[in-house]
Steps between C-alpha positions, in 0.01 A plus 500: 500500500429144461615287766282159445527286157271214440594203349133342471246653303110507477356314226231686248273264604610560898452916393201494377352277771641749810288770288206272483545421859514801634199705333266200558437500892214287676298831496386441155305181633276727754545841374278422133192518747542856637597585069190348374284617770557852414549446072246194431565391160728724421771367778699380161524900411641582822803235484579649154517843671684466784777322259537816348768630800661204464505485130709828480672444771603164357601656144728759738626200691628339171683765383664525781610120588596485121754755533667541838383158698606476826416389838318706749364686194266727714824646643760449169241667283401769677792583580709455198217813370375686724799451749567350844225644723213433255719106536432505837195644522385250240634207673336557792198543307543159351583350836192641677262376222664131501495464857163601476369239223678280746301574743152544277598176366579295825201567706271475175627130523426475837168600427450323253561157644380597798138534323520103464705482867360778723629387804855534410682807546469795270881696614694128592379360062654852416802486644564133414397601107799780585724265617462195323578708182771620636670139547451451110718787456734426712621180300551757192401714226461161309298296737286808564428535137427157418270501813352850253420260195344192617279762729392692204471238287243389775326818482451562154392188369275525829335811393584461155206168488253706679484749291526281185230291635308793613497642148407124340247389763428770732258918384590806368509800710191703375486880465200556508401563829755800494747616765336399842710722710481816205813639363641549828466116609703482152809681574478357892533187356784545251693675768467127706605360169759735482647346833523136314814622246744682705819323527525401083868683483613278757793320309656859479643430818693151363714666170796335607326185562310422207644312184584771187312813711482723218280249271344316821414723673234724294395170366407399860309814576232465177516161515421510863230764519326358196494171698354705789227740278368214375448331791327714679295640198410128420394467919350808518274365218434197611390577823275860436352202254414244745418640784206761593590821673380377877735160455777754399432685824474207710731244396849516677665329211332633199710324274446133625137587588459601128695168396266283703212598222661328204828245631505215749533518862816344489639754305536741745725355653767620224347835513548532869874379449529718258351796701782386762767499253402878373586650828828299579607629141416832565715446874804320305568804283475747765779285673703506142424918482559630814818352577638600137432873616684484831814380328467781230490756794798311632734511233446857476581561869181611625448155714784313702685270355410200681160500287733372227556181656456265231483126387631457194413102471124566567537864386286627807559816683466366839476790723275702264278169491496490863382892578217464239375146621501689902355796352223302337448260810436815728308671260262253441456425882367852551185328328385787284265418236631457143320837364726696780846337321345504169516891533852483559534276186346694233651801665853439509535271209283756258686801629811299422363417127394864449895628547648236295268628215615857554861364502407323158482836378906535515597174342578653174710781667705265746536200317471541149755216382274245686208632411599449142665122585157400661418156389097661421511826297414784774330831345434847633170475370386202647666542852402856602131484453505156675723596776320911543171212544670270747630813698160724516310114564717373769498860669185503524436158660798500697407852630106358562685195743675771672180725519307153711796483677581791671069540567510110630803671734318800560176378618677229734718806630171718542247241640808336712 
């Protein structure tokens, strides 16, 4: 039952940049290096097909937010077709993967600036990442996602003019030295890639809160994505083009060291802002998701009611705010390295993604008046192949994060 009603709603334009926002994470800025080391020229390949989870996934996402919207949509939509345990089990998922960009995201920052400051602390710049975010959202949905645009505003146009200037001033990636790494460097490196898009059907979790949901939302997911694709296609490009294989190895921010070649010095500048902006983005909408998913549980019972304690001027959830920004805090002062909660990303939020395709599956059965009502025209023989896709892709890569997982566990448990 729905116990919360909001009176202020998100923008298109506020949508489409929490989507933005929360795919793009400062990893992009270091992690082209490790790509292009292992695909050379063809780095631009490997962007285009590690897209292809999120592609599907996206198509399944639409069809979904265009019919039944809803906050905490891991647990609504799950639950609403495959029934309340595959909810729960699906929130959690969700949960486990956000908290987990969180924490990918907030010590990637802190290593990040910390290559330009190395004296300061790497655990003390996550945690205040964690919590300064955190105040944002306390003043309210709105502040939060104004706080959203002008950072991703920031952050496109920032790596939106490299790559433009790349293509105008800067090389071509060549192909004709081959695959350096072989066809297995290939897939390595499109798996990395792979680790770049999770977190596109974030908005699912804000149905309630978004302007119109049933046109907005799908709108916001291709919109968004595209915005994303051809970012890091264009980056991807730009930098297999411009730098040579050892400076891809070497350089600890392969995007700015690539940049150097053809802009100003001054430049970067905006491109480390914007590098800084990525991962508060990708922080901000794990503080708009994870909340959203603890009040779902809530309203069904299966959490105690005082996690609905709300604020309906600033329309924050002020106790759910608070256990996510401790949770985040202490997880980031364990000091793991970002590959450790990067597992837990791609593994809860892809698991998550693979069950909401299944559930796509029932749409027509459940709710065949919506489907028919849906704003975009929703066909049987556009959504099963797509979502069959998402499900077998996001298995499999959610299942591979589990695999490293439980060995990373194993050999710590074995070798003490």
């Amino acid at each position: 039952m729905k116990l919360i009603s909001f009176q202020q709603k998100l923008s298109l334009p506020a949508a489409i940049a929490v989507t933005v926002g929360a795919v793009i994470g400062v990893g992009i800025f270091v992690i082209v290096g490790p790509i292009g080391a292992k695909t050379g020229g063809f780095m631009p390949l490997a962007f285009v097909l590690a897209a292809l989870p999120a592609i599907f996934g996206t198509l399944a996402s639409i069809a979904l937010g265009g019919t039944i919207p809803a906050d905490g949509g891991g647990y609504f939509y799950s639950k609403s077709l495959l029934g309340p345990k595959m909810g729960v089990l699906t929130s959690c998922l969700v949960m486990i993967g956000a908290m987990g960009a969180a924490g990918t995201v907030a010590i990637g920052i802190a290593d990040y600036i910390r290559i330009y400051f190395p004296d300061l602390s790497r655990p003390g710049l996550a945690v205040l990442m964690v919590v300064g975010t955190a105040a944002v959202n306390y003043l309210g949905v709105m502040a939060s996602s104004w706080f959203q645009i002008f950072m991703v505003v920031q952050l496109v146009t920032g790596m939106g003019g490299f790559i433009i200037a790349g293509l105008l001033l800067g090389r071509a990636p060549t192909l004709a030295a081959g695959l350096p790494a072989g066809p297995g460097g290939m897939a390595f490196g499109t798996i990395l890639a792979v680790l770049c898009y999770t977190g596109f059907n974030i908005i699912g979790e804000l149905g309630d809160e978004i302007e119109n949901p049933r046109r907005n939302i799908p709108i916001t997911i291709a919109l968004g994505l595209g915005i994303v694709v051809f970012l890091y296609v264009g980056t991807g490009w730009v930098v297999s083009g411009n730098l040579s294989l050892a400076e891809m190895q070497t350089s600890p921010v392969a995007l700015v060291a690539a940049a150097l070649k053809f802009l100003p010095r001054w430049t970067m500048h905006y491109l480390n802002l914007a590098a800084f902006f990525a991962g508060i983005t990708s922080i901000n909408a794990v503080f708009l998701a994870v909340p959203r998913e603890l009040v779902a549980l809530t309203e069904d019972g299966l959490l105690p009611k005082w996690m609905l304690r709300f604020n309906p001027k600033r329309q924050t959830f002020t106790v759910a705010l608070t256990l996510v920004t401790l949770a985040g805090a202490l997880m980031v002062l364990t000091n793991y390295n970002p590959d450790f909660f990067g597992m837990f990303c791609v593994a809860g939020l892809m698991l998550a993604n693979a069950i909401l395709s299944v559930g796509a599956f029932r749409l027509f059965t459940l709710f065949p008046d919506k489907v028919k009502s849906a704003v975009f025209p929703i066909r049987k023989a556009w959504l099963y192949p797509c979502a069959a896709i998402s499900a077998v892709l996001s298995f499999a890569v959610g299942g591979f994060a589990v695999f490293i997982l439980v060995k990373e566990f194993l050999l710590k448990a074995i070798l003490g």
